[in-house]
C-alpha positions in Angstrom: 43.9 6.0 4.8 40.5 6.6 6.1 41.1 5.4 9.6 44.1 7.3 9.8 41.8 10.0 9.2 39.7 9.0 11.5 41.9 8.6 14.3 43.2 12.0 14.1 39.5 13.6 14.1 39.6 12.1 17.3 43.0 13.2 18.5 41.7 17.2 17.3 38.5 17.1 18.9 40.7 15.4 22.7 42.7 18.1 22.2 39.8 20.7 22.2 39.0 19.1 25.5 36.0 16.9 24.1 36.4 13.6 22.3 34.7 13.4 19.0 33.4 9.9 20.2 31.8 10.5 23.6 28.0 11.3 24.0 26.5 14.7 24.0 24.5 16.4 26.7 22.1 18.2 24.1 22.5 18.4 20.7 21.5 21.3 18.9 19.0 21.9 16.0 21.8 22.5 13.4 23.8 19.9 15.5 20.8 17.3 14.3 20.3 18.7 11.1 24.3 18.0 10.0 24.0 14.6 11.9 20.8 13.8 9.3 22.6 14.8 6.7 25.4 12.6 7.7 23.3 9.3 8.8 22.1 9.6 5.2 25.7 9.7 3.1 26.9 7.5 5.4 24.6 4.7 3.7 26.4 5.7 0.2 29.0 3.7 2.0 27.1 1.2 3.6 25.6 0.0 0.3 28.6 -0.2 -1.5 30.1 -2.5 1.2 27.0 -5.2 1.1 27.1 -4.9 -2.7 30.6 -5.7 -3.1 31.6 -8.4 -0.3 27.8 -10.4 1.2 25.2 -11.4 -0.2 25.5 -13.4 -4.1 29.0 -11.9 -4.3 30.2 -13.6 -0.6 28.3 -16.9 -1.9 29.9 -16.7 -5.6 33.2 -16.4 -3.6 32.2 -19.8 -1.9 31.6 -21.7 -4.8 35.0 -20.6 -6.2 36.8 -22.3 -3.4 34.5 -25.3 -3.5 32.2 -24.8 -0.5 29.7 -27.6 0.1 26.3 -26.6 0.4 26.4 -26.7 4.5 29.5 -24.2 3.9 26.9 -21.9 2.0 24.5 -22.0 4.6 26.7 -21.1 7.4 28.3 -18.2 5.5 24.9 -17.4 5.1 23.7 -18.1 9.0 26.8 -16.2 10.5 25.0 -12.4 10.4 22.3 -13.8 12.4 23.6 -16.6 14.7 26.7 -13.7 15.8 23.3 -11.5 17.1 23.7 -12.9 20.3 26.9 -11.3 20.8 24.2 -8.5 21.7 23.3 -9.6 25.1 26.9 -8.4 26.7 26.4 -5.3 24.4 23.6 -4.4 26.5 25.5 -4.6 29.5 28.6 -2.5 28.0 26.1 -0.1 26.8 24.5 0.4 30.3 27.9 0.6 32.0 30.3 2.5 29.0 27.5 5.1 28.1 28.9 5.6 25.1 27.2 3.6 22.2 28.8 6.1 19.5 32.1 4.7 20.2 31.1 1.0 20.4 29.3 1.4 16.9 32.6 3.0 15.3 35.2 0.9 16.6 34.0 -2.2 15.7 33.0 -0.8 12.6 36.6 -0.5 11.9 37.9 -3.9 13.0 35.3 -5.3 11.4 35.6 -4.0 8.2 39.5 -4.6 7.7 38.2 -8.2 8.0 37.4 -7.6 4.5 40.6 -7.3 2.9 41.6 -10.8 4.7 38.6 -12.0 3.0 39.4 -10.9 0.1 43.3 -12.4 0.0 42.0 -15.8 0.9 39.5 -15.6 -2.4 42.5 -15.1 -4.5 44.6 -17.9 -2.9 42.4 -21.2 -3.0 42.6 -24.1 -1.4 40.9 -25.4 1.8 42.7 -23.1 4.2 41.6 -20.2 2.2 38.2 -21.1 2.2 38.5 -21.5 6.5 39.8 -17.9 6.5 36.9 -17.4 4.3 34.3 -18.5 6.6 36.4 -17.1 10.6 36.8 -14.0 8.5 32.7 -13.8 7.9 32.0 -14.8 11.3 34.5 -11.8 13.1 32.9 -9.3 10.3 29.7 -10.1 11.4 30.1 -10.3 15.2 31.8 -7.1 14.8 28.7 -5.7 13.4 26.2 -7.2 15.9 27.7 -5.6 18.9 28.0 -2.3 16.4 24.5 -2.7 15.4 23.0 -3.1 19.1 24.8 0.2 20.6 23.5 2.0 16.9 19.9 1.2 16.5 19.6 2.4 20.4 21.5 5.5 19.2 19.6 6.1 16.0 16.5 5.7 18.5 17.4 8.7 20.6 18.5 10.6 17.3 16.4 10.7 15.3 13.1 12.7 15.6 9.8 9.9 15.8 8.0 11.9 13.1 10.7 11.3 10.7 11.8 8.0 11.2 10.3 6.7 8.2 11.5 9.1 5.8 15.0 9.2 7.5 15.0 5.3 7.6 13.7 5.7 3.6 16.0 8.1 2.0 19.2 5.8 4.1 17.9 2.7 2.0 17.2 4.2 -1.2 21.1 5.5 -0.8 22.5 2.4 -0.3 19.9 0.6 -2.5 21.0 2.8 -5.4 24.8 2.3 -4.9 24.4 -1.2 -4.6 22.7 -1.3 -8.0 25.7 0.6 -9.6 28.5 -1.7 -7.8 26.2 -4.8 -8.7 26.5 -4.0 -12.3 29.6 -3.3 -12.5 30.4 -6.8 -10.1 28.8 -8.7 -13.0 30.7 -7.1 -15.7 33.8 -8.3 -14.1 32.4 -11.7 -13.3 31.5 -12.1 -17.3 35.4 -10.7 -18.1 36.8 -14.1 -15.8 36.5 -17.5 -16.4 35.3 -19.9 -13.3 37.6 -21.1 -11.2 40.6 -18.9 -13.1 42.6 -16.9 -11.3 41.4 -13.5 -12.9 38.3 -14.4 -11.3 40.1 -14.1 -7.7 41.7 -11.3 -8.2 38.3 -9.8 -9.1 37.1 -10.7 -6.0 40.3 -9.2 -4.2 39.6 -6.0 -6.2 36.1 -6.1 -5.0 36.6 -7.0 -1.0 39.8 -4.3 -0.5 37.2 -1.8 -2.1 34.2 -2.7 0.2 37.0 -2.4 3.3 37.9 1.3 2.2 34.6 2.0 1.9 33.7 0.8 5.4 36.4 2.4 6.8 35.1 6.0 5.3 31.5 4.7 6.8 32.8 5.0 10.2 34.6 8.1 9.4 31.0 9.6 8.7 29.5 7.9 11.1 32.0 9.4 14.0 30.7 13.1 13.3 26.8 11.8 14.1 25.9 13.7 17.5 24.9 10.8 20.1 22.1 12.2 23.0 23.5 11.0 26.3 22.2 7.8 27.7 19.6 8.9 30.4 21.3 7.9 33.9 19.2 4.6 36.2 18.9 5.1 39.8 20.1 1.6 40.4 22.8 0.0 38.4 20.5 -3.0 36.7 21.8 -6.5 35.4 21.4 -8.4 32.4 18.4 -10.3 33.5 16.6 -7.4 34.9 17.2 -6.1 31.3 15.9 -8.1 29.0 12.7 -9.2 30.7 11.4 -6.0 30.5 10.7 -6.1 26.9 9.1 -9.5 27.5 6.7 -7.9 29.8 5.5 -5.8 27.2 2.8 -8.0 25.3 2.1 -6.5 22.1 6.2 -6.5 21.9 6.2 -10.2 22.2 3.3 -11.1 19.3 6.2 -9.2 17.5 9.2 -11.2 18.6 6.6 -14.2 17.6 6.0 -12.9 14.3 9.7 -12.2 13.8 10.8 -15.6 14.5 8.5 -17.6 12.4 9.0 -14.7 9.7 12.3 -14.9 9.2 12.9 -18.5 9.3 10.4 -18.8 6.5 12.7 -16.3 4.6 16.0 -17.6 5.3 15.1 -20.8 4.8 15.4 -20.9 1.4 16.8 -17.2 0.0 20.4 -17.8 0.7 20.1 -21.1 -1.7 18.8 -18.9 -4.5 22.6 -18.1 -6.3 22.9 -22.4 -6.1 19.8 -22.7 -7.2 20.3 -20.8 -10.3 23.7 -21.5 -11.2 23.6 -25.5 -10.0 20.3 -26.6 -10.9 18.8 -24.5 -13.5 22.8 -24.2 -15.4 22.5 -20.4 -15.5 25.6 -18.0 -14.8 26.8 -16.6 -12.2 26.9 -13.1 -14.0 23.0 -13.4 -14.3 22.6 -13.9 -10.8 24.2 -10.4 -10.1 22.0 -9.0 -13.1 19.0 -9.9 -11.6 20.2 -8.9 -7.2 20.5 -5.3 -9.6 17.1 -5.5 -11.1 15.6 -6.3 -7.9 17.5 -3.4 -6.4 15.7 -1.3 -8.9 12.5 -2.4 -7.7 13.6 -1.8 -4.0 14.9 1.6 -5.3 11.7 2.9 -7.2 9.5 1.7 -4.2 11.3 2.5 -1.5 10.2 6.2 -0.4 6.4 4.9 -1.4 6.9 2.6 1.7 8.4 4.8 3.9 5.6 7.5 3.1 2.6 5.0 3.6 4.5 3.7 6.5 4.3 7.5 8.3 0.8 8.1 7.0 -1.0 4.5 8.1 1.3 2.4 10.1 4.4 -0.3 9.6 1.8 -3.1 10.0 -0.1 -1.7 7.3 2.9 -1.9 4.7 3.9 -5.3 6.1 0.0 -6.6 5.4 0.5 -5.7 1.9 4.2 -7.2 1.3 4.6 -9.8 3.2 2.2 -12.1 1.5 3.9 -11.0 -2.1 7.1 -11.8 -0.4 6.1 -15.3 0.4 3.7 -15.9 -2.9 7.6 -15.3 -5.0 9.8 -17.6 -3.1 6.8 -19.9 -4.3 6.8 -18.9 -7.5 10.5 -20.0 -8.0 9.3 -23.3 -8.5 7.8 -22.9 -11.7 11.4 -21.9 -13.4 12.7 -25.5 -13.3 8.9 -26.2 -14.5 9.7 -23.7 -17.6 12.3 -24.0 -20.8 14.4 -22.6 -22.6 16.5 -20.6 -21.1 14.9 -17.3 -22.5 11.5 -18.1 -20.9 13.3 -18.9 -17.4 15.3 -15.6 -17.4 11.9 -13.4 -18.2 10.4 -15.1 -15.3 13.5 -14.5 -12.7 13.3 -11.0 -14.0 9.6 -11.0 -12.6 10.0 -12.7 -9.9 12.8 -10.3 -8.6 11.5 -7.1 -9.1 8.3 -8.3 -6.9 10.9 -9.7 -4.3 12.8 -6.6 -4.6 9.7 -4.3 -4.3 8.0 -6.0 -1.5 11.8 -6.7 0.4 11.9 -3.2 0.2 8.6 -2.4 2.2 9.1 -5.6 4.5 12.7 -4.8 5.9 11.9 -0.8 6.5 8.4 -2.0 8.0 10.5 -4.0 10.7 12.8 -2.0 11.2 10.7 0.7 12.2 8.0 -1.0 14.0 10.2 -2.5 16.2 11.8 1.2 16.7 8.5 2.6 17.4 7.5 0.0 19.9 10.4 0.4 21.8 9.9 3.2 24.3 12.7 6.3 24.8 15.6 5.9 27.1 15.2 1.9 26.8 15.1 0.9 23.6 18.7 -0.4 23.3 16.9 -3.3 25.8 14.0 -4.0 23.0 15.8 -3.8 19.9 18.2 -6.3 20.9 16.4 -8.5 22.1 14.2 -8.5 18.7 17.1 -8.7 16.8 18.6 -11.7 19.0 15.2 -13.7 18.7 15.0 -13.4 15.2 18.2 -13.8 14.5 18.4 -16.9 16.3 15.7 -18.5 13.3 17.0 -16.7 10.8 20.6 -18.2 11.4 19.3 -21.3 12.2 17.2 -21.9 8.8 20.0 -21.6 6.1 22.0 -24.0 8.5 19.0 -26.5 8.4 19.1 -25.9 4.8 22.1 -26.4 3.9 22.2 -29.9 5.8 18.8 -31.1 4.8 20.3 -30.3 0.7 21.5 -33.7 0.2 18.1 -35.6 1.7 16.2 -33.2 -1.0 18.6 -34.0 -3.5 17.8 -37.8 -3.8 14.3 -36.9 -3.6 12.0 -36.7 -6.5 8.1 -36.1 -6.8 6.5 -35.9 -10.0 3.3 -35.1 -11.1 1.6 -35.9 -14.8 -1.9 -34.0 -15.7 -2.9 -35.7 -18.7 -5.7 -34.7 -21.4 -7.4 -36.3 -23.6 -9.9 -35.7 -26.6 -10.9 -36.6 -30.1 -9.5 -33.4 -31.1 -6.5 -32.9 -29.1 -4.2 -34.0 -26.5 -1.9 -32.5 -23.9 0.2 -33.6 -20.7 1.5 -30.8 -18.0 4.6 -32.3 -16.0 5.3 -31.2 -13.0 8.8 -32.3 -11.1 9.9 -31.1 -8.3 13.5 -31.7 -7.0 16.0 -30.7 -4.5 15.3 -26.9 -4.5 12.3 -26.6 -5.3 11.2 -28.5 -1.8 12.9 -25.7 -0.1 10.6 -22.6 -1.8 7.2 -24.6 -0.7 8.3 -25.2 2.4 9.5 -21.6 2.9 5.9 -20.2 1.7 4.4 -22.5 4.2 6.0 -21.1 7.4 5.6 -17.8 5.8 2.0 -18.2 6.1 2.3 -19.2 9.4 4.1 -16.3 10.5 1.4 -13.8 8.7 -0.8 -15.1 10.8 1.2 -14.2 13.9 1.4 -10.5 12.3 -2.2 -10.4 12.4 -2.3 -10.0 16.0 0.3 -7.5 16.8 -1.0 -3.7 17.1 0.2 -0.4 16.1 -1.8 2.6 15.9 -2.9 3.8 12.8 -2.8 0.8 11.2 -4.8 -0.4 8.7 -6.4 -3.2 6.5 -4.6 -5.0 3.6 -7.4 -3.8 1.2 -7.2 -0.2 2.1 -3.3 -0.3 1.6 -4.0 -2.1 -1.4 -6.7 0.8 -2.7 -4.4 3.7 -1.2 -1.4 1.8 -3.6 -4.0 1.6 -6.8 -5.0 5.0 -6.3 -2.2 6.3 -7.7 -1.6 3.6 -9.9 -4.6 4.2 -11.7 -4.4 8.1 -11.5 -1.0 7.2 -13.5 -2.7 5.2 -15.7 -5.3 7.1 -16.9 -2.7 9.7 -17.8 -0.8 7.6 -20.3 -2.4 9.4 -23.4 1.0 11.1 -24.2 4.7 11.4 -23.6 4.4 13.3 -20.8 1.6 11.2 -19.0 3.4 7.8 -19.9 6.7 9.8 -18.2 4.3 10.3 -15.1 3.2 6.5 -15.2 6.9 5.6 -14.6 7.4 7.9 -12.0 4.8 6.9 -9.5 6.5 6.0 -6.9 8.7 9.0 -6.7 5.8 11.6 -7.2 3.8 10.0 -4.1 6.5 10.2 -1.9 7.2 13.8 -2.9 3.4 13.9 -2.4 3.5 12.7 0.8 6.7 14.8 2.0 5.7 18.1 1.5 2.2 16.9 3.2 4.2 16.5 6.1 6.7 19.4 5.9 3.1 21.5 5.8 1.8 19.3 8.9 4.9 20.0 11.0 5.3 23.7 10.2 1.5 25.1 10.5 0.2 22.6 13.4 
């Protein structure tokens, strides 16, 4: 087993008279190097765990027990509303020193949740789908007190300059394995009937995989050097803390923008699998067809982000994504306007390789900018408390959901354009119902919070329409090449050229400056 494994790396390296979980006084070029190398196959395993047990998958697993919609939303709320279990972390960071071992161990209880999960999928009934839902909530607490100890870690690892492209090539890892194990969750979704029993033992099958590979995640993840924590003169408490990123006022327009950003996205994304399979009578196999085409997306644009994010600013990418973001959760509402079945699909294809294109830029753009704003030596301090105050409205907003689905389901509002002519007449219906209430009011607080955006700095930034015109640049270069085999080949292969572009820019910049 791989925490057997584990556990005996740990017994060697005691033995040797260092423990291979404790903090290092310096790590060494080729120590850094290796621990790169690692931080990027670790996401291998990452991806395959999301892939396999959260997202559509946990929420297909939900509606095969018979969750109600409120159910769905809290499965959905528990990675966020479990943040706060940061705030102690911060305290048992300042007074363990040791974030490596915080991260690993509760990687590993966490993950064995999974199998649990898993067992209760196959068994039915109300109890199972209580397990279902404690097992959820322990995975993801486990996480959150993981995540806060790792993202100060990563912050004193890895090199500023290369955040980005380190942050990039993690994501297009897990992005691509997640693609594979989403493909191959569908095909065994089609094989199984719904509600049969095949169908949970598939989902056994797929939860005691995703536990195996978390448990060889934290394996990887134990051989990552961790830089020891600076020492305070004083021994500081909580309070004293977590105000000091709220005396830091550029930091709080970001908090500001976080909150209002991802309630507008939480709001209605976690309904998306109902919404397809519910109201518009699709299958649940589609719905892990299209999370694999919008991992595609995420894939193929991934790098592109990362580059433009090292070259301009975070801000910069999140000016140019956010606002497509929001404009397809909209868009959403024109499938139930749409028929057949053919013309819906073609238009959930589009609409989730934008979402999974501009998800792609958004979540690295956050991610980084709130690493970047967070100063050395204290950032464990500032990530948390980002990630508690926007997890606080991003677990909030499926829970509001999920409550408010039965008000929006007796509600109806139609609307009738009618023309006509000596010549010719035509009607468009529009109805909205249930659902589709949740997309426009998503879109709306989305615009609210690109508003708050606007007024956060970060230097180098720059406008929406020169990250547009640097992103059509090479579009059209790409474009004007598709005479031939070769040039159309060069079309498709955009995203990966510029961010080759832009790497070997930098390798240049960093050697000869």
């Amino acid at each position: 087993m791989a925490s057997e494994a584990l556990m005996a790396d740990v017994r060697v390296h005691g033995a040797q008279g260092s423990s291979l979980l404790a903090p290092q006084l310096a790590v060494s070029e080729e120590e850094e190097r290796r621990g790169l190398q690692l931080l990027v196959r670790e996401s291998v395993y990452s991806g395959a765990v999301s892939a396999l047990t959260g997202g559509a998958v946990l929420t297909a697993v939900a509606m095969h027990l018979g969750a109600s919609n409120f159910t769905i939303g809290l499965l959905a709320a528990a990675p966020f509303l479990t943040q706060l279990l940061q705030l102690p972390t911060i305290q048992l960071i300042e007074v363990t020193r040791g974030r490596k071992r915080i991260a690993v161990l509760t990687s590993i209880v966490g993950r064995t949740m999974l199998l649990g999960m898993g067992i209760s999928a196959m068994l039915g009934g109300a109890g199972a789908l209580f397990a279902l839902v404690l097992g959820q909530f322990v995975l993801c607490g486990m996480s959150a007190i993981g995540s806060c100890a790792w993202n100060s870690w990563l912050r004193d690892f890895i090199p500023e300059a290369r955040i980005g492209r380190i942050m990039a090539d993690r994501t297009v890892r897990s992005a691509s394995v997640s693609l594979v194990a989403g493909l191959a969750a569908a095909g065994v979704l089609a094989l199984t009937g719904e509600g049969s029993t095949a169908r949970g033992e598939a989902f056994l099958g797929m939860f005691a995989i995703g536990c195996f590979a978390g448990l060889l995640s934290a394996r990887l993840v134990a051989q990552i050097p961790e830089p020891m924590l600076p020492q305070r003169n004083n021994q500081v408490g909580l309070g004293t803390i977590l105000r000091e990123p709220l005396r830091d006022a550029n930091f709080v327009r970001l908090l500001r923008f976080g909150l209002s950003w991802h309630f507008a996205a939480n709001f209605a994304t976690p309904f998306f699998t109902v919404y397809i399979v519910r109201q518009l009578g699709l299958s649940m196999g589609l719905v892990l067809v299209l999370g694999a085409i919008s991992q595609v997306a995420n894939v193929a644009t991934l790098n592109t982000w990362g580059g433009l994010a090292d070259k301009f600013s975070n801000k910069s990418v999140l000016q140019f994504c956010a606002p497509l973001f929001i404009a397809s959760i909209a868009a959403m509402v024109v499938t139930s306007q749409i028929g057949p079945d053919p013309w819906q699909i073609a238009w959930l294809v589009v609409l989730h390789l934008l979402m999974g294109a501009t998800t792609a830029g958004v979540t690295l753009a956050l991610a980084n900018i709130a690493l970047k704003l967070s100063p050395k030596g204290s950032a464990t301090a500032f990530v948390a408390t980002n990630a508690m105050a926007t997890a606080l409205a991003a677990g909030i907003a499926p829970v509001i959901g999920g409550l408010l689905a039965d008000f929006f389901a007796r509600r109806r509002f139609e609307l009738i354009a009618r023309w006509n002519s000596p010549d010719n007449n035509w009607s468009l219906p529009i109805t909205l119902s249930q659902w589709d209430f949740y997309f426009i009011l998503s879109a709306l607080i989305g615009l609210y919070a690109l508003h708050r955006l606007s007024l956060v700095s970060e230097q180098g930034e720059i406008d929406r329409r020169a990250m547009k015109d640097q992103v059509l640049l090479h579009a059209r270069q790409a474009v004007r090449s598709v005479s031939s085999v070769s040039g159309l080949r060069a079309g498709m292969d955009l995203p990966a050229s510029l961010a080759r572009e832009i790497a070997v820019r930098a390798r240049f910049l960093q050697r000869y400056r």
